[in-house]
C-alpha positions in Angstrom: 102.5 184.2 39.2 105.1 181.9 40.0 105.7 180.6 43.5 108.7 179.0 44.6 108.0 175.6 46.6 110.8 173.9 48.8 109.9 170.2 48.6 111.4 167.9 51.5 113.7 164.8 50.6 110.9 162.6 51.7 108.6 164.2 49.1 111.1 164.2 46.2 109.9 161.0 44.2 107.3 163.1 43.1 109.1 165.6 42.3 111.9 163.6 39.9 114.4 164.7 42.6 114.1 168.2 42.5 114.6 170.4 45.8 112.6 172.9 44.5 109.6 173.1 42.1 107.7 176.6 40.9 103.9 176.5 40.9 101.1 179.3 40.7 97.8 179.8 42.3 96.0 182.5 44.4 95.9 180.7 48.0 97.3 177.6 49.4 94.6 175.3 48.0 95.1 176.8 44.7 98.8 176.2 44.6 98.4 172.6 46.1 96.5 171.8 43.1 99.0 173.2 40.6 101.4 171.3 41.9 99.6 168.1 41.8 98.9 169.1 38.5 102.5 169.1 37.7 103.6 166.4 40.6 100.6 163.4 40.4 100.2 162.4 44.1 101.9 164.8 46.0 98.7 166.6 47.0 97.6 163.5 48.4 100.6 163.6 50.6 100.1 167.1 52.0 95.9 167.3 52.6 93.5 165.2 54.2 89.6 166.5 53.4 90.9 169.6 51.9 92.9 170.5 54.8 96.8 169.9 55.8 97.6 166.8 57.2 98.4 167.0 60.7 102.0 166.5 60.9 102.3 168.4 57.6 104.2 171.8 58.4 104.1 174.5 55.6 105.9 178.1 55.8 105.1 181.0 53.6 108.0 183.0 53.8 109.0 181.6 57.1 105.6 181.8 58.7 103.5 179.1 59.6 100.4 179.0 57.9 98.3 177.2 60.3 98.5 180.9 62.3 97.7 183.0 58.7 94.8 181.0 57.3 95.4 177.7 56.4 95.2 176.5 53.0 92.8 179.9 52.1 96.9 182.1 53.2 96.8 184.2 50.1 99.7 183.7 47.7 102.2 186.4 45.6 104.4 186.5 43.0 107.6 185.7 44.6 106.3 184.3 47.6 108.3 181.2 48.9 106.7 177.6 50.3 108.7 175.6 52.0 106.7 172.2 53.4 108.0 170.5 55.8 106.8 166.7 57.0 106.8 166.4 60.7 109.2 163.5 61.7 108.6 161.7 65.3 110.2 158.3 66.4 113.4 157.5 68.3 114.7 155.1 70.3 116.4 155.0 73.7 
């Protein structure tokens, strides 16, 4: 089952760069793995405790999966991820 997964800049070092990695897995958690499988560390990035890190967003095709099921949102073939870090900060 391949799953596309959108990786923000911020993310790339893991990634060698790329935009865009494929992974595989039946849910969320599943996929997270593969990818730190394939990635070393970037699951780190995403989860805290087994669950996303709070200003961690992630879309399965466009929707936001804190409102489908968390890391359990079940996965398909040609389903696309996108993650998305929160940014905060500013100045006046």
């Amino acid at each position: 089952m391949a799953i596309e997964v959108r990786i923000p800049t911020i993310l790339r070092t893991y990634t060698d760069g790329a935009k865009a990695v494929e992974g595989s897995g039946a849910n969320l958690a599943e996929l997270f793995t593969d990818l730190d499988a394939r990635h070393p560390g970037i699951a780190g990035r995403l989860l805290d405790n087994g669950e996303l890190r709070r200003f961690v967003n992630v879309y399965l095709n466009d929707e936001d999966v804190r409102f489908l099921g968390g890391v359990t949102t079940a996965l398909g073939d040609g389903d696309s991820v996108t993650i998305l870090p929160a940014v905060a900060g500013g100045s006046r």
